[in-house]
VOTORNU-650278 format. One record per residue (C-alpha): x, y, z. Coordinates in steps of 0.5 Angstrom, whole numbers, plus 500, padded with zeros to 3 digits. Layout:
VOTORNU-650278
XYZ;...
//
This chain:
VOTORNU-650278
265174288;268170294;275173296;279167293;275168287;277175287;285174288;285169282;282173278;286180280;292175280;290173272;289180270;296182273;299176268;296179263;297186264;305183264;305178257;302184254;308188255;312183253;309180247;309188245;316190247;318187240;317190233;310188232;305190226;300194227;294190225;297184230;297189236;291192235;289185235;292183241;289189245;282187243;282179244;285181251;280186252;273182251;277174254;278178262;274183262;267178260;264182256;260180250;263184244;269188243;272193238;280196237;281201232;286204231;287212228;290217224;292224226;286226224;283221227;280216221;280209222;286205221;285198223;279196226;279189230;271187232;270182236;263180236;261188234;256189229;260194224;258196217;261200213;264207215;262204223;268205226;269212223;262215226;264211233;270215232;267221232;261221236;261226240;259222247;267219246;269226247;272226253;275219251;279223245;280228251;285222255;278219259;275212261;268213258;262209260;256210257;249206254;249202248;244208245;248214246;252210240;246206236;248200239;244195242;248194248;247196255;253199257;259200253;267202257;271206251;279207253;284212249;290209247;295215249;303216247;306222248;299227249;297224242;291219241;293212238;286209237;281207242;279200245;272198247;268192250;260192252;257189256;260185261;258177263;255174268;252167270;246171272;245175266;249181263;252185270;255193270;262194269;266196276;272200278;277195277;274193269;275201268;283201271;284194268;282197260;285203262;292200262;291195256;290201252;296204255;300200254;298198247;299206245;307206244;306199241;302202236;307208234;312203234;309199229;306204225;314207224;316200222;311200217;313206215;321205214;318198210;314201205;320207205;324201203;319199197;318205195;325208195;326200190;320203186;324209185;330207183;327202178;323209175;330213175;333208171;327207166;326214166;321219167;317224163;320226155;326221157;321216158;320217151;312221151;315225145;311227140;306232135;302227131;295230132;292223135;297223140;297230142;290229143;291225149;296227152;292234152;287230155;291228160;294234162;287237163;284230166;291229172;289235177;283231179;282225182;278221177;279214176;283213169;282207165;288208159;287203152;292201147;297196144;303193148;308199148;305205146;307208153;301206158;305206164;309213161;302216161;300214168;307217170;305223167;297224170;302222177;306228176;301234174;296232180;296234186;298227189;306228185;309229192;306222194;308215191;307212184;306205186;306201178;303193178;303189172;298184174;299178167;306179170;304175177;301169178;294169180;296166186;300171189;297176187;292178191;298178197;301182191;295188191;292188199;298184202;299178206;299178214;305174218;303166219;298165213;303160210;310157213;316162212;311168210;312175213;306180214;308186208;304190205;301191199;301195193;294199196;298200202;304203199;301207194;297210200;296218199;299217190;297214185;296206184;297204177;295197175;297195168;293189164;287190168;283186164;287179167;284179173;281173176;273174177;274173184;279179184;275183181;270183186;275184191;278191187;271193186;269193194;276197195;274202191;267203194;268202201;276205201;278200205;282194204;284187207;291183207;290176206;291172213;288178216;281181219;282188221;280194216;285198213;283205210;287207203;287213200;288211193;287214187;287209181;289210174;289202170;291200163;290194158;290193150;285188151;278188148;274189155;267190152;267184148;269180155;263184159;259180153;262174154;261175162;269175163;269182166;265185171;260190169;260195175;268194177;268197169;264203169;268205176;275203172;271208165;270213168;276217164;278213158;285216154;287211148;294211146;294211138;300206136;306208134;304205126;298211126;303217128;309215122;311223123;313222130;318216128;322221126;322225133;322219137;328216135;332222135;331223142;332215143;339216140;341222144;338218151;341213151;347216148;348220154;347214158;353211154;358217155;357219147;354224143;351220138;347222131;342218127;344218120;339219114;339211111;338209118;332214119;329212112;330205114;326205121;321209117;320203112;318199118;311198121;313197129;309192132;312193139;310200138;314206142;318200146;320197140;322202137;327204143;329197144;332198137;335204138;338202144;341196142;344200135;347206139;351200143;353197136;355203134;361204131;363212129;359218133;354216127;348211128;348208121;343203117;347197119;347198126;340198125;339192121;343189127;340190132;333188129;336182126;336178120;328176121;326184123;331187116;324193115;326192108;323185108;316188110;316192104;318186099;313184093;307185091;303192094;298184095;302181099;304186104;298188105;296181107;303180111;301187115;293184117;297177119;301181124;296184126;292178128;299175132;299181135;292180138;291172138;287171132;282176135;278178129;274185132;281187136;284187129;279189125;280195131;287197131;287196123;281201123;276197118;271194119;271187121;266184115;271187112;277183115;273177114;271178107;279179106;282173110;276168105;279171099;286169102;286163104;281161098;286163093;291159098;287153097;287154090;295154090;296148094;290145089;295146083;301144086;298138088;295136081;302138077;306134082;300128080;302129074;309129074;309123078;305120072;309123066;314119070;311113071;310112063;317112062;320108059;
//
């Protein structure tokens, strides 16, 4: 290289050395940093690929940015490893031949990202450029590489610190929302009925391991309290539980709102992360699974098998742990008939099923719940406050569509109405409403309230017959045979008034 030629090229190296310094003075995500080091890495070192990544204490892969590298899953983690780069994980430069790695390089130069004696990631290039083929990486490549990964060390601790004061943040939300909900028996897992006993027995025994657990049930059985509950006895309790209701976000946002979203994607949008993130190291619950799109869940299918989840906007690897615990109160094995819900992301959620039996099939506990729902919420309100008989008898003559949730919400509401030290009949019927007075679902003929309780039943689950046929623990024939009866005998009905109607109007025609 001509001595000009040489300047102009120290002289540009120079300048970069001080923009990267600059560009990472400021607070900067850990992924953009990583980023940043390889891209400069591989454009004034010529070389044909180029790989950052950066580690955990014990030395796992946290972000992983490749640049023309061939990296199949688990790569990174085994380069990180290897025990040629040992003298990189030491503090050296190493340079070695691309097969000591099970590369197809010629000549690899890895440096060591060091702050304060400990190891922030590794920065790699191979094989460097050259107008007459590949040529050897000299002295000055190894100083210059040296010093980016220097210089990318504090960086890298800084925004791994930022993250962390961030998700510090959220969590600490997270947990304020849940205090203010409640948790354990005051977030209303009470009970003796032997149905529900069962599963949260089950539970109990199931939580210590680190098994995916798929809970089942109706809206407001207490899937989220169960999930809380498997958190709690597991050896993950001192970690984060990071709830996500995934029919309560649009689709659009919501795979920002599961694996986060990188600064720039759209004008005015912030890098955050996302729930994966944030759960990392305690349990992420997902709530209405089975509403995910069929392109998120082959997006959550590949997290749970690789471990490794990528922001939107993003291309570098960022390694969760994560135990994930999912509810829904839909019929998925009829949506894996139909072709809506993936086979092999449902046996990977299945691998434990709890189902919570409605509040209608454990009538015993209504007793149990509402007591302690008055005491709860008396509490909260500064009163100590009782449940007389007649309100009692009044919530048992009431069959709770909303389940637990409903049955609280009530109770809520009539400790608030409550006049005395006493929650009596009529606060109850007030909170629940001229339309919701129990005493109207018990009215008539046994036929006619059997046949308001199977219509309920369908609302509930959208008209979907087999779900009903389900909660309503009968064969599905059977409904069938039922709603025929019904709507014939309707037919019927309407037939006569019609003809009495014709009739009357014809009486009336012959009128004088």
């Amino acid at each position: 290289m001509k001595t000009g030629a040489r300047e102009g090229w120290r002289r540009a190296r120079l300048e970069t050395v001080l923009d990267l310094s600059l560009a990472l003075s400021g607070p900067r995500q850990e992924g953009e940093i990583v980023e940043e080091l390889v891209q400069r890495a591989v454009g004034l070192l010529d070389a044909r690929a180029g790989l950052a990544v950066s580690l955990l204490p014990s030395l796992e892969p946290a972000t992983v940015v490749a640049v023309g590298w061939p990296l199949p899953p688990g790569g990174a983690a085994r380069l990180a490893a290897s025990p040629a780069l040992e003298p990189a994980r030491a503090g050296e430069v190493v340079r070695v031949v691309g097969a000591v790695l099970d590369l197809a390089f010629a000549e690899v130069l890895v440096a060591p990202c060091l702050w304060r004696e400990e190891l922030m990631g590794l920065v790699a290039v191979a094989d460097r450029e050259a107008r007459q083929g590949l040529a050897r990486f000299d002295d000055e490549d190894v100083t210059f590489l040296r010093s980016l990964a220097l210089l990318a060390a504090p960086a890298i601790a800084s925004g791994r610190a930022l993250e962390e004061v961030e998700r510090r943040r959220l969590l600490l939300e997270e947990e304020n929302r849940a205090l203010r909900l409640g948790t354990g028996e005051d977030a209303g897992l009470v009970g003796q009925a032997p149905a529900f006993h069962r599963v949260v027995e089950l539970a109990r025994r199931v939580a210590p391991t680190d098994v995916t657990v798929l809970v089942r049930g109706e809206s407001g059985t207490g899937k989220e309290r169960l999930a809380r509950l498997l958190h709690t006895l597991s050896p993950r309790h001192a970690g984060p539980f990071v709830p996500l209701n995934c029919a309560a976000v649009p689709e659009t946002l919501l795979e920002a709102e599961l694996f986060g979203i990188e600064r720039g994607v759209a004008t005015g949008v912030s890098a955050r992360p996302g729930r994966f993130e944030l759960a990392n190291g305690g349990t992420l619950f997902l709530d209405e699974i089975g509403d995910l799109s069929p392109a998120l869940q082959a997006k959550l299918l590949r997290v749970l098998q690789e471990r490794e989840i990528e922001r939107v906007g993003g291309r570098q690897r960022i390694t969760v742990d994560v135990r994930l615990v999912t509810a829904t109160n839909r019929d998925l094995e009829a949506m894996l008939a139909a072709g809506e819900f993936r086979q092999d992301l449902y046996y990977r959620l299945r691998v434990v099923e709890l189902t919570l039996p409605p509040l209608r099939e454990r009538v015993e506990d209504i007793p149990l719940l509402a007591r302690h729902f008055v005491n709860l919420h008396g509490r909260r309100m500064g009163r100590r406050l009782s449940l007389a008989r007649d309100g009692l008898e009044l919530l048992l003559r009431h069959d709770f569509p909303g389940n637990v949730r409903e049955l609280e919400n009530v109770l809520e509401a009539a400790a608030a109405l409550a006049a005395g030290d006493r929650v009596e009949a009529e606060d109850l019927r007030l909170a629940m409403g001229a339309r919701r007075d129990p005493g109207a679902a018990v009215a008539g003929t046994l036929e006619e309230a059997v046949r308001a309780h199977v219509r309920r039943t369908l609302e509930r689950h959208g008209g979907n017959r087999v779900a009903a046929a389900r909660a309503l623990g009968i064969d599905r024939t059977t409904l069938y045979r039922m709603l025929l009866r019904w709507n014939a005998t309707e037919d019927a009905q309407r037939n006569i008034g019609r003809r009495g109607k014709g009739q009357q109007r014809s009486r009336r025609g012959y009128e004088p």
